[in-house]
Backbone as JSON Lines, residues from 0, in Angstrom:
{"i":0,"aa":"X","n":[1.93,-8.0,9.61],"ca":[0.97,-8.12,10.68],"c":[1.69,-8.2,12.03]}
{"i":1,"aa":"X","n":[2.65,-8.63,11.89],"ca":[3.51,-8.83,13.49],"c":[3.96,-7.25,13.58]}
{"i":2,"aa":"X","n":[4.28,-6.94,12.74],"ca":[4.83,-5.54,13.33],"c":[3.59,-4.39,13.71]}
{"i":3,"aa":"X","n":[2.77,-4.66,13.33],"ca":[1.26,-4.23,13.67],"c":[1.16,-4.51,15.06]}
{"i":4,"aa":"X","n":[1.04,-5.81,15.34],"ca":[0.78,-6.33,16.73],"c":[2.28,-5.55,17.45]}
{"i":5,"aa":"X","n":[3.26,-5.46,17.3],"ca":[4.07,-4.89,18.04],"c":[3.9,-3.66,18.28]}
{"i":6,"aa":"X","n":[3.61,-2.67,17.24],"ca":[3.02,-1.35,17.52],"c":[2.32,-1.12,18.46]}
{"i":7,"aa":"X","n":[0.6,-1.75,18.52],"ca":[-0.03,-2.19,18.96],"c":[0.35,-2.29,20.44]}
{"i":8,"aa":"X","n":[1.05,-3.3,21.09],"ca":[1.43,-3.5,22.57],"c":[1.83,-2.25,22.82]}
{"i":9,"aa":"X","n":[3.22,-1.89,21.97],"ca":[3.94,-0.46,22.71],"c":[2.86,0.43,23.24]}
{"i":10,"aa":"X","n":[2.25,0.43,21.97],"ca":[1.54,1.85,22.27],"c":[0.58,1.7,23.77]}
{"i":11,"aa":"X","n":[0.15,0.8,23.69],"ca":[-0.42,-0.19,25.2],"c":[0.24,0.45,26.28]}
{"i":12,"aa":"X","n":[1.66,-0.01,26.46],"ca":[2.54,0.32,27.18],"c":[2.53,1.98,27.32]}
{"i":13,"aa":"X","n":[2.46,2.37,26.52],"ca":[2.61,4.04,26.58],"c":[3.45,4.63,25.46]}
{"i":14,"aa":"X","n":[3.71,3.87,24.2],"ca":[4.64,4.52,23.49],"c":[4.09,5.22,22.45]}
{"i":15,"aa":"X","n":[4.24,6.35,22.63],"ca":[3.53,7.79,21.66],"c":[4.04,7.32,20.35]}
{"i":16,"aa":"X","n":[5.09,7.11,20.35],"ca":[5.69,6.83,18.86],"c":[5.21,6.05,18.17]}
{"i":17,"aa":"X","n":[4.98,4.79,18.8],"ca":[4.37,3.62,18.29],"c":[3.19,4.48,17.89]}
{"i":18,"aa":"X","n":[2.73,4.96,17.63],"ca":[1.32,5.42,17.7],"c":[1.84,6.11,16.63]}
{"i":19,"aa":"X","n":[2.64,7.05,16.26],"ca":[2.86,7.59,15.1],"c":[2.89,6.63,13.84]}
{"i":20,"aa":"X","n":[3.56,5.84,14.1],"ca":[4.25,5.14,13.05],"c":[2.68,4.14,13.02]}
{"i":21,"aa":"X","n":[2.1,3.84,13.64],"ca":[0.73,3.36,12.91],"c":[-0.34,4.03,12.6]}
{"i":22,"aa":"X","n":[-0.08,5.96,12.92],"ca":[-0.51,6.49,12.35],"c":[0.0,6.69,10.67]}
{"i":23,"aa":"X","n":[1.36,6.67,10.39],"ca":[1.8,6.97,9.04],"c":[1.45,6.17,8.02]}
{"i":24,"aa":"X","n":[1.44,4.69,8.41],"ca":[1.15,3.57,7.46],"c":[-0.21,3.59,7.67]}
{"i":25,"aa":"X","n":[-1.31,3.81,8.1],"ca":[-2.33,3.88,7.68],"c":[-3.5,5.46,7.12]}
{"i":26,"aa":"X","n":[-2.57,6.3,7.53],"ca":[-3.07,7.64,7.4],"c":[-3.22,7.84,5.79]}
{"i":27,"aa":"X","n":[-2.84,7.45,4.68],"ca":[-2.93,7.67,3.12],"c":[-4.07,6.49,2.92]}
{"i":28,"aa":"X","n":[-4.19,5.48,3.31],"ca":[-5.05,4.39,2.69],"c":[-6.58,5.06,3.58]}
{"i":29,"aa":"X","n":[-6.53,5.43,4.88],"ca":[-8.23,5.56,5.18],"c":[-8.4,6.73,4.77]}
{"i":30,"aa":"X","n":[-7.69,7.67,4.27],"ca":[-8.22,9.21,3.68],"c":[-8.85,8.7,2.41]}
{"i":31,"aa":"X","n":[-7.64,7.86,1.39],"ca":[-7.88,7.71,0.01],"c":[-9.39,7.31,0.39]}
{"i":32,"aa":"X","n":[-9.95,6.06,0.87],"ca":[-11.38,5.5,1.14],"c":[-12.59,6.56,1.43]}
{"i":33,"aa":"X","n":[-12.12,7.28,2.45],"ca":[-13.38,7.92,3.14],"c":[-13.46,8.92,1.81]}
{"i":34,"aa":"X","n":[-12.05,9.29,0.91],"ca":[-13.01,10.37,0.05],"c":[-13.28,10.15,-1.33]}
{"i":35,"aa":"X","n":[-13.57,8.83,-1.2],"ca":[-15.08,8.2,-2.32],"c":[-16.17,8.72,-1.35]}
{"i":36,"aa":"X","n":[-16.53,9.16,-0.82],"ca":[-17.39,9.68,0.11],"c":[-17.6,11.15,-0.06]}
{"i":37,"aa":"X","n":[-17.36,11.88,0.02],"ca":[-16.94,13.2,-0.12],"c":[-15.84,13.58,-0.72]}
{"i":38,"aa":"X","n":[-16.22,14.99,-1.76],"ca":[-15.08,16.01,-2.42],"c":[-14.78,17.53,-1.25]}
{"i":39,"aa":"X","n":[-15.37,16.88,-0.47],"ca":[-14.68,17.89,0.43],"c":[-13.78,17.53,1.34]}
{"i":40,"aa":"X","n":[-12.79,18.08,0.92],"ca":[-11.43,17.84,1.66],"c":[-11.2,17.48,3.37]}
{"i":41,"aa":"X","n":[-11.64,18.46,3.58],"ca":[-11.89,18.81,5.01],"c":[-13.0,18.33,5.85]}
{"i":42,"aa":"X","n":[-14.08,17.6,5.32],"ca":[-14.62,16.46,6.29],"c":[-14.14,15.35,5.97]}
{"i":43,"aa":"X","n":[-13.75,14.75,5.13],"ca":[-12.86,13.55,5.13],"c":[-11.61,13.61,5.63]}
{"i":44,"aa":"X","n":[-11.04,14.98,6.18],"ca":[-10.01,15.45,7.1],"c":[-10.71,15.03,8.45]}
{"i":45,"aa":"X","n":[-11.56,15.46,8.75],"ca":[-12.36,15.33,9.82],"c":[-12.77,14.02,10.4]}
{"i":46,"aa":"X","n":[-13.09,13.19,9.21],"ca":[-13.45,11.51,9.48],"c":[-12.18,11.27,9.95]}
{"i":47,"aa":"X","n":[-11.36,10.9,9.13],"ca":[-9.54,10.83,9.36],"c":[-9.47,10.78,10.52]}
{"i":48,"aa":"X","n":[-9.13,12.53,11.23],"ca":[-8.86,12.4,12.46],"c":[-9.65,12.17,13.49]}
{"i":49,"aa":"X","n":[-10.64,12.28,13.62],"ca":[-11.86,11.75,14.65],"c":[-11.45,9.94,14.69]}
{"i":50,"aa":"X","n":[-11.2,9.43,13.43],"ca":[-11.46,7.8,13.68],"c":[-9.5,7.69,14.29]}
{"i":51,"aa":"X","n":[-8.65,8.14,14.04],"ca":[-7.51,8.53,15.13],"c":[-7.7,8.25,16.19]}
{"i":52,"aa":"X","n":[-8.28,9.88,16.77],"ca":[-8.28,9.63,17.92],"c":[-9.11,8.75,18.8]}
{"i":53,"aa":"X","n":[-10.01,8.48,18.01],"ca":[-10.69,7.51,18.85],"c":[-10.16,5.99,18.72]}
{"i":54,"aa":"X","n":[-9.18,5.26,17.66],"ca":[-8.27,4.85,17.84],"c":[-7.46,4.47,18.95]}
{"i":55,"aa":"X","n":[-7.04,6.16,18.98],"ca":[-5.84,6.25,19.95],"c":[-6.58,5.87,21.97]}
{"i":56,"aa":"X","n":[-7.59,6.89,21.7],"ca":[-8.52,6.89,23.19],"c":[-8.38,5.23,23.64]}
{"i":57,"aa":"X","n":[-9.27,4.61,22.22],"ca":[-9.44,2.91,22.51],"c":[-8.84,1.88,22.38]}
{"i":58,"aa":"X","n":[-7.43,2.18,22.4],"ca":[-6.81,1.18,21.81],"c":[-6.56,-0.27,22.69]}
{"i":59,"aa":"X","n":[-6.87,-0.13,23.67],"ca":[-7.2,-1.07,24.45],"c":[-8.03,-2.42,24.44]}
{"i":60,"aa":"X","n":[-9.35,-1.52,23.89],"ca":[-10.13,-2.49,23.29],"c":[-10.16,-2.89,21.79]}
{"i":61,"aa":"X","n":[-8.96,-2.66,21.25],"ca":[-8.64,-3.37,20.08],"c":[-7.77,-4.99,20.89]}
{"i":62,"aa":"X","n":[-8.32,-5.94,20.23],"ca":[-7.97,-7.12,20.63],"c":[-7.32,-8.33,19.44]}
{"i":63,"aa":"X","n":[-6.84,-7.29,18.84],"ca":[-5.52,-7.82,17.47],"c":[-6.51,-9.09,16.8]}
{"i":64,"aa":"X","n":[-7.37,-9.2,16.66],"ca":[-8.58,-10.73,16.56],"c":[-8.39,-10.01,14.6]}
{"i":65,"aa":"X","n":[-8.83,-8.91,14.35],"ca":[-8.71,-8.54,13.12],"c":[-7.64,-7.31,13.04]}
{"i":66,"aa":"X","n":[-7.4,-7.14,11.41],"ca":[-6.05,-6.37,11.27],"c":[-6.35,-4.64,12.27]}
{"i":67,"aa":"X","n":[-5.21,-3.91,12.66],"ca":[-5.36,-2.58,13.12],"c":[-6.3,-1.74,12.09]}
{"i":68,"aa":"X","n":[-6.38,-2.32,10.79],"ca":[-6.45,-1.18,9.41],"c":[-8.23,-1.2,9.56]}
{"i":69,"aa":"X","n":[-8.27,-2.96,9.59],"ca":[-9.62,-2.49,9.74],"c":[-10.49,-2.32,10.48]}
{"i":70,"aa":"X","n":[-9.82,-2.42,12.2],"ca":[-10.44,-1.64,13.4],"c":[-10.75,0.18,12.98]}
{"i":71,"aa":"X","n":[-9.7,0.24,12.38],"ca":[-9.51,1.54,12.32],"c":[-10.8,2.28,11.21]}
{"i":72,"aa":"X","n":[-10.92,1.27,9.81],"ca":[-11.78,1.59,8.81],"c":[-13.25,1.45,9.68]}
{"i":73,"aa":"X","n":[-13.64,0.52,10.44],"ca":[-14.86,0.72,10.82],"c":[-14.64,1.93,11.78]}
{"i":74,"aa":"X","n":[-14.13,2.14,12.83],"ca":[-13.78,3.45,13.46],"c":[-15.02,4.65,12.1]}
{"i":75,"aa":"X","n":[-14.02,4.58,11.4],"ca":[-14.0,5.97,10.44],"c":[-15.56,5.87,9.54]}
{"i":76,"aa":"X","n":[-15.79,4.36,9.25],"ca":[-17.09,4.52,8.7],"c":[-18.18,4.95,9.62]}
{"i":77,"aa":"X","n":[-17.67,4.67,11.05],"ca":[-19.04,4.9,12.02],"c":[-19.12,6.65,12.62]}
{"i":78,"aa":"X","n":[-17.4,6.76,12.02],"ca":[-17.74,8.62,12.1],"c":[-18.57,9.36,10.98]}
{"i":79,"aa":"X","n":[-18.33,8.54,9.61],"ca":[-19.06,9.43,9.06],"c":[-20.53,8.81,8.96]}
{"i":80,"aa":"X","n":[-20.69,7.73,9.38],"ca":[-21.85,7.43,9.42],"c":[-23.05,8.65,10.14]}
{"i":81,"aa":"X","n":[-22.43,8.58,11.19],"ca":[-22.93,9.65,12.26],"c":[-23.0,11.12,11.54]}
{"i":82,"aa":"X","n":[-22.32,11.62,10.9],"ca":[-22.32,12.88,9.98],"c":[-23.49,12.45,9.24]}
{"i":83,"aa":"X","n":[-23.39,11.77,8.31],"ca":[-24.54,11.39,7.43],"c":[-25.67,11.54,7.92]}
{"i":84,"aa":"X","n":[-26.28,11.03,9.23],"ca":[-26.93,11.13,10.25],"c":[-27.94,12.31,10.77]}
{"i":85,"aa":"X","n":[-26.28,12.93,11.03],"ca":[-26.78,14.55,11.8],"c":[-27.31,15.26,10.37]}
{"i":86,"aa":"X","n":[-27.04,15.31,8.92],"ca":[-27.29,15.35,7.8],"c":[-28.8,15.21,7.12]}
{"i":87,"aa":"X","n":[-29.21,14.32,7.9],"ca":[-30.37,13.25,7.55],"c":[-30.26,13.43,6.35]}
{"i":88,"aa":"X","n":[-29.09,12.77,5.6],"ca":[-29.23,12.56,4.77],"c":[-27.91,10.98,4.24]}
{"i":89,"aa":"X","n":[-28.58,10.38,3.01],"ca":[-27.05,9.26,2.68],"c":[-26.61,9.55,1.67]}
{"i":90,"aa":"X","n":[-26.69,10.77,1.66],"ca":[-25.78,11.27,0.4],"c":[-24.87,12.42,0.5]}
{"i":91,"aa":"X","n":[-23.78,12.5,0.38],"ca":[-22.83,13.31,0.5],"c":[-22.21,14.41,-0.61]}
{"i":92,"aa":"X","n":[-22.97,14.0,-1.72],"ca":[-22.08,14.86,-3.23],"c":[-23.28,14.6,-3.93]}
{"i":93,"aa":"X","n":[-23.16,15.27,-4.62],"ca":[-24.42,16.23,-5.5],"c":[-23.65,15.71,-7.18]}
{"i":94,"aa":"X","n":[-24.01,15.61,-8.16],"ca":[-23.8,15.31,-9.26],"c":[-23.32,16.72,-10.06]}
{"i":95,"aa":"X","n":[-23.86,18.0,-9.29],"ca":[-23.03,19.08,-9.61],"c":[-21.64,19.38,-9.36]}
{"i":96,"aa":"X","n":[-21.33,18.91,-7.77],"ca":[-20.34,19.14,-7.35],"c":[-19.34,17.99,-7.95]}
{"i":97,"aa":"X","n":[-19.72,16.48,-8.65],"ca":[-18.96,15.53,-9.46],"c":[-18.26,16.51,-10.66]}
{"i":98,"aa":"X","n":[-19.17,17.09,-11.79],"ca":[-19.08,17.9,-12.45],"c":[-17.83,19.06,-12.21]}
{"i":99,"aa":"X","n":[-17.92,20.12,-11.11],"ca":[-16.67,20.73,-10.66],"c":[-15.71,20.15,-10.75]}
{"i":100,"aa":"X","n":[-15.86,19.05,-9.84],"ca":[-14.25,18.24,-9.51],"c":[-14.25,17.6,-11.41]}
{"i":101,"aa":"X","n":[-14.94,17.42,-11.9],"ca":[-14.21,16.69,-13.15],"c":[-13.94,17.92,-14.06]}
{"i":102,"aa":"X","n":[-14.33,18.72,-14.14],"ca":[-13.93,20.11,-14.89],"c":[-12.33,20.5,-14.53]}
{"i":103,"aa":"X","n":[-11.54,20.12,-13.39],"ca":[-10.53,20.15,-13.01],"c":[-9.82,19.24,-13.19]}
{"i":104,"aa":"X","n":[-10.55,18.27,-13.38],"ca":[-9.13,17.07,-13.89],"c":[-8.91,16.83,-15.39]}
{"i":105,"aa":"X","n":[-7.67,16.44,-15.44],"ca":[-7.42,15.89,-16.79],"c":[-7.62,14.82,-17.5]}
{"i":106,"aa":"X","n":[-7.82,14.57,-19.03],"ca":[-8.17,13.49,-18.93],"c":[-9.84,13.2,-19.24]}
{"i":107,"aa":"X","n":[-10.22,12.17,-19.57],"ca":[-11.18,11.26,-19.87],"c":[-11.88,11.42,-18.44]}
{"i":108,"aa":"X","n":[-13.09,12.04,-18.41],"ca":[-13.81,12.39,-16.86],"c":[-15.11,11.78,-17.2]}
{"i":109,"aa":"X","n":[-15.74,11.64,-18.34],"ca":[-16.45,11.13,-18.48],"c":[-17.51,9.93,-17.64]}
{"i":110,"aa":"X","n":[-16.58,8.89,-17.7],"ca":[-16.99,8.06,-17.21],"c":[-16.75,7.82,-15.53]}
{"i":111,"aa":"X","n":[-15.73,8.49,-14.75],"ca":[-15.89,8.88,-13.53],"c":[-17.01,9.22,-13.47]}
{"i":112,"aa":"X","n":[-17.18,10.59,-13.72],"ca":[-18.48,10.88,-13.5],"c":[-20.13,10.6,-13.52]}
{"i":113,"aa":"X","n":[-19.44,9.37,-14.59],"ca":[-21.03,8.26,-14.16],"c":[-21.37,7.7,-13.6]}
{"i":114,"aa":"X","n":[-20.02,7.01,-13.09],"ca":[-20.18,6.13,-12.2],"c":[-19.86,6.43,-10.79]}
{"i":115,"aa":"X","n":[-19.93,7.66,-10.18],"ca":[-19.79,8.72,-9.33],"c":[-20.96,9.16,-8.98]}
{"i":116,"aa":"X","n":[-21.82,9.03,-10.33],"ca":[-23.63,9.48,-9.69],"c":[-24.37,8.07,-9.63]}
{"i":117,"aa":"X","n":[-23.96,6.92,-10.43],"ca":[-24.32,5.94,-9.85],"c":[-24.14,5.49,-8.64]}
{"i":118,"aa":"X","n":[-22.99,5.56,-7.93],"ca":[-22.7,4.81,-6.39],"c":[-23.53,5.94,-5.45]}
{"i":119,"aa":"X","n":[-23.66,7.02,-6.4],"ca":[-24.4,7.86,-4.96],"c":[-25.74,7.49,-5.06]}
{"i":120,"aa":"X","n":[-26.31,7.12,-6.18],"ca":[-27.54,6.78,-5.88],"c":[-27.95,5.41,-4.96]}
{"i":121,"aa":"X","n":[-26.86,4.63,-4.76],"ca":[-26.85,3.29,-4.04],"c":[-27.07,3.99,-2.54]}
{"i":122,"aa":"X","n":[-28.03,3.13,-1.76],"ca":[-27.6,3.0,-0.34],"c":[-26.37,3.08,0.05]}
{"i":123,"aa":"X","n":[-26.59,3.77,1.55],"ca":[-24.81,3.89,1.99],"c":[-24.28,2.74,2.27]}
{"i":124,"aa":"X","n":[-25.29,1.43,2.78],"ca":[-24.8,-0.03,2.95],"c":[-24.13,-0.47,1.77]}
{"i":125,"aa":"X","n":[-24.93,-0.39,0.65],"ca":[-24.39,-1.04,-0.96],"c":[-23.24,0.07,-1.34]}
{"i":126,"aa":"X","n":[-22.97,1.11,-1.11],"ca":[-22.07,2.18,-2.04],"c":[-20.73,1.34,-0.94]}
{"i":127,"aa":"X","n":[-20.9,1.45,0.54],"ca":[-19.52,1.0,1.05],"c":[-19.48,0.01,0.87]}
{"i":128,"aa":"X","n":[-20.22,-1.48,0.76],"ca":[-19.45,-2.77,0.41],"c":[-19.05,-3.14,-0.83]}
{"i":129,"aa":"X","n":[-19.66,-1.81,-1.86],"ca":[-18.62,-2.17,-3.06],"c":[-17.75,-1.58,-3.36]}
{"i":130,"aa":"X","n":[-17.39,-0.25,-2.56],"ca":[-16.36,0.27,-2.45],"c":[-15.36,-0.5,-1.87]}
{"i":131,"aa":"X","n":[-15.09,-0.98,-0.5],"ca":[-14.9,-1.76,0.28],"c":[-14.23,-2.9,-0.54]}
{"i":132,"aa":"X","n":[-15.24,-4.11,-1.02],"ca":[-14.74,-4.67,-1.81],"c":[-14.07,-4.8,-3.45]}
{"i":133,"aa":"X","n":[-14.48,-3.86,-4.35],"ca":[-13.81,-4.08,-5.18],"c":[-12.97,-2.61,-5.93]}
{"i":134,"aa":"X","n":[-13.24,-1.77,-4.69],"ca":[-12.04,-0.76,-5.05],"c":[-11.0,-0.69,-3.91]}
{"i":135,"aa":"X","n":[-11.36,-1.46,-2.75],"ca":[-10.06,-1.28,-1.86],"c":[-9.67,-2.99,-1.36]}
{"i":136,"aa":"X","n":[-10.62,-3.61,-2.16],"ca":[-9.4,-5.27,-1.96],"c":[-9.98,-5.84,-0.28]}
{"i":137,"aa":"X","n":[-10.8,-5.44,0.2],"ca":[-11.44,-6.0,1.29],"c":[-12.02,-7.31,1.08]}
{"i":138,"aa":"X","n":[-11.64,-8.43,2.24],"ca":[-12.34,-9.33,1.99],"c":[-13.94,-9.14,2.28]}
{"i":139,"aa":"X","n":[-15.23,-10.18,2.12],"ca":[-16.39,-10.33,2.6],"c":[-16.24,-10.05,4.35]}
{"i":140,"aa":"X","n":[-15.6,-11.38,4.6],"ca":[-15.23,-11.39,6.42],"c":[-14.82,-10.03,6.99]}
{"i":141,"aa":"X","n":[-14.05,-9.22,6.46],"ca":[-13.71,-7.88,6.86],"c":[-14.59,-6.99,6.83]}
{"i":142,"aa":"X","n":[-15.42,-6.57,5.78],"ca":[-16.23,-5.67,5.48],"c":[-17.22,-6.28,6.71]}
{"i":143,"aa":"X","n":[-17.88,-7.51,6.31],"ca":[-18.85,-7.79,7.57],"c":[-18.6,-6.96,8.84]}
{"i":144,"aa":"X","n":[-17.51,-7.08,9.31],"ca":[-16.81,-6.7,10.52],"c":[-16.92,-5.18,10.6]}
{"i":145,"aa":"X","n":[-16.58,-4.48,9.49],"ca":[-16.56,-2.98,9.8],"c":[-17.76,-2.74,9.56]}
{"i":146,"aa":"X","n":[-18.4,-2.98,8.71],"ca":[-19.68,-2.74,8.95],"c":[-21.25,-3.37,9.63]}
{"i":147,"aa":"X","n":[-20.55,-4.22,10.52],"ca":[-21.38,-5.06,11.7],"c":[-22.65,-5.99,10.54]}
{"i":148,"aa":"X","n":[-22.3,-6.53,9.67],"ca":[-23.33,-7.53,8.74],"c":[-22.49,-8.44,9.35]}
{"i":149,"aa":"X","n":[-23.23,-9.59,8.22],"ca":[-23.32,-11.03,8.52],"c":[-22.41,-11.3,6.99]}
{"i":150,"aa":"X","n":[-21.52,-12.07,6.78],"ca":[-20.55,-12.65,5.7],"c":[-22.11,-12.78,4.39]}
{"i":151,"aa":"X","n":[-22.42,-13.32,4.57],"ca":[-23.55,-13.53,3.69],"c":[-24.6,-12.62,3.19]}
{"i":152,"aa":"X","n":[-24.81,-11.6,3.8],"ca":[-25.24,-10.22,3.58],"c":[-24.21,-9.2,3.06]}
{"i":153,"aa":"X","n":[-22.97,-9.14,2.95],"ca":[-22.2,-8.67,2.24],"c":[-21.71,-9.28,0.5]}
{"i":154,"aa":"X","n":[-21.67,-10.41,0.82],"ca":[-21.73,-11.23,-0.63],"c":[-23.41,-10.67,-1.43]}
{"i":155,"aa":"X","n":[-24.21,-10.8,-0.72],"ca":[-26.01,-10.6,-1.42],"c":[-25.78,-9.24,-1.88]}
{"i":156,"aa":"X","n":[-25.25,-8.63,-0.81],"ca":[-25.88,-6.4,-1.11],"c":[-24.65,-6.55,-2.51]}
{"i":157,"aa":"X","n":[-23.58,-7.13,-2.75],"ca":[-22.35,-6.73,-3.69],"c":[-22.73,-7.54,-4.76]}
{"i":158,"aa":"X","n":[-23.45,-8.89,-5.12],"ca":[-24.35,-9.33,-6.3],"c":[-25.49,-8.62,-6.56]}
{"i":159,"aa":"X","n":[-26.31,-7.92,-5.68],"ca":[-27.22,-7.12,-5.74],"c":[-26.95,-5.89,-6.54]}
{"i":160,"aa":"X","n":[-25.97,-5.51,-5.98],"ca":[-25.46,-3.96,-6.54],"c":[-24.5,-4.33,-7.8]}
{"i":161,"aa":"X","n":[-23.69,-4.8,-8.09],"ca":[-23.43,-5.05,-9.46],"c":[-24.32,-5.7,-10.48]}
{"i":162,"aa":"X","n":[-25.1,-6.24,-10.16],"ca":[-26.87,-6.41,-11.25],"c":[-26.97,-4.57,-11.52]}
{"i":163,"aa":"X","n":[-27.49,-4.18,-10.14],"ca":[-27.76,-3.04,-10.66],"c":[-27.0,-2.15,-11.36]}
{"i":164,"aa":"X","n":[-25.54,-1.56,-10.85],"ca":[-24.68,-1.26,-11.9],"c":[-24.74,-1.72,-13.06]}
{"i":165,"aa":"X","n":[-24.85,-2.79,-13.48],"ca":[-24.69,-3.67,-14.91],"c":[-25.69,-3.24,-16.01]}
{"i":166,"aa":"X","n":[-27.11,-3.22,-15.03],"ca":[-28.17,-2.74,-15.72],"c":[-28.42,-1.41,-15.96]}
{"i":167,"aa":"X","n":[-27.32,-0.29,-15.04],"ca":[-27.45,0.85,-15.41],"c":[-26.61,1.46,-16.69]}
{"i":168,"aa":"X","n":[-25.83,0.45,-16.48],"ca":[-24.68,0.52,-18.09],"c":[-25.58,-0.2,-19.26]}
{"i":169,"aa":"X","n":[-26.31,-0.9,-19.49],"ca":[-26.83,-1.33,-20.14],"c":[-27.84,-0.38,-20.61]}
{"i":170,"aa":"X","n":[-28.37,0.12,-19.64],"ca":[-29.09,1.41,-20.04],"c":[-28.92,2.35,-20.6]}
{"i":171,"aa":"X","n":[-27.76,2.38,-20.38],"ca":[-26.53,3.56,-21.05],"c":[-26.58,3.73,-22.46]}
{"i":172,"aa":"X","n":[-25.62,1.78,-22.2],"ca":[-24.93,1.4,-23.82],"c":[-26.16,1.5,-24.84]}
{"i":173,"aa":"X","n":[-27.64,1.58,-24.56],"ca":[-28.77,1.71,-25.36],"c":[-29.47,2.66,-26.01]}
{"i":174,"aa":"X","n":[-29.08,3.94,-25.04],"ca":[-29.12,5.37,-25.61],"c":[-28.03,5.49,-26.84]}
């Protein structure tokens, strides 16, 4: 975290580099995230660099209060939020296009793929705070933050949504 905050100032100051190097350490972790979101490469290329540069534009009004990673993750959720948007739609992947991408991988796809059309059927609020929290290790307090809730509304939507997951496996295990 200190070397964060040091980045951070330079780049303040004017140092381009600094700016690289907190582009490198975070450039693999917000791609991996945004593309539980999309199998298309290239708008989660697009989230990526849009939440960058706007990053880079604002870095000013980053005020080190929470980590760079997750100034940066809300950045990127509120880009694709806005896609979703212009979309009118909260869904991004089609259960066909799950299908493609698992026809290409190796391996046991099965169950990806169930639980791939389950999170899409979740709200985009519930699909990111359980993404958020229990595939990328986010605390409650953080997620609140990137996604402008209340600590207590992130704990409810992530008991909420694992009931429902639970009960959709149950549904499953019954067929």
């Amino acid at each position: 975290m200190l070397e964060e905050i040091n980045l951070v100032k330079r780049i303040k100051s004017g140092d381009h580099n600094a700016f690289k190097e907190l582009y490198n350490n975070n450039v693999t972790p917000l791609f991996m995230f945004m593309k539980q979101f999309s199998i298309d490469n290239s708008k989660v290329e697009d989230w990526v660099q849009r939440a960058f540069i706007k990053a880079y534009e604002n870095i000013n009004r980053f005020d080190g209060i929470s980590l760079f990673k997750t100034w940066l993750f809300k950045i990127a959720i509120n880009e694709m939020k806005m896609d979703f948007r212009k979309a009118n739609t909260n869904k991004n992947i089609s259960l066909d296009e799950v299908e493609i991408q698992a026809e290409m991988d190796d391996g046991n796809f099965q169950w990806e793929l169930v639980m791939k059309d389950w999170l899409m059927q979740l709200t985009e609020t519930k699909r990111m705070v359980f993404i958020l929290y229990e595939i990328e290790g986010y605390s409650h307090a953080e997620i609140s933050e990137m996604l402008n809730i209340n600590e207590s509304a992130s704990r409810t939507i992530l008991t909420r949504t694992k009931v429902w997951l639970r009960n959709k496996w149950n549904e499953t295990e019954k067929r």
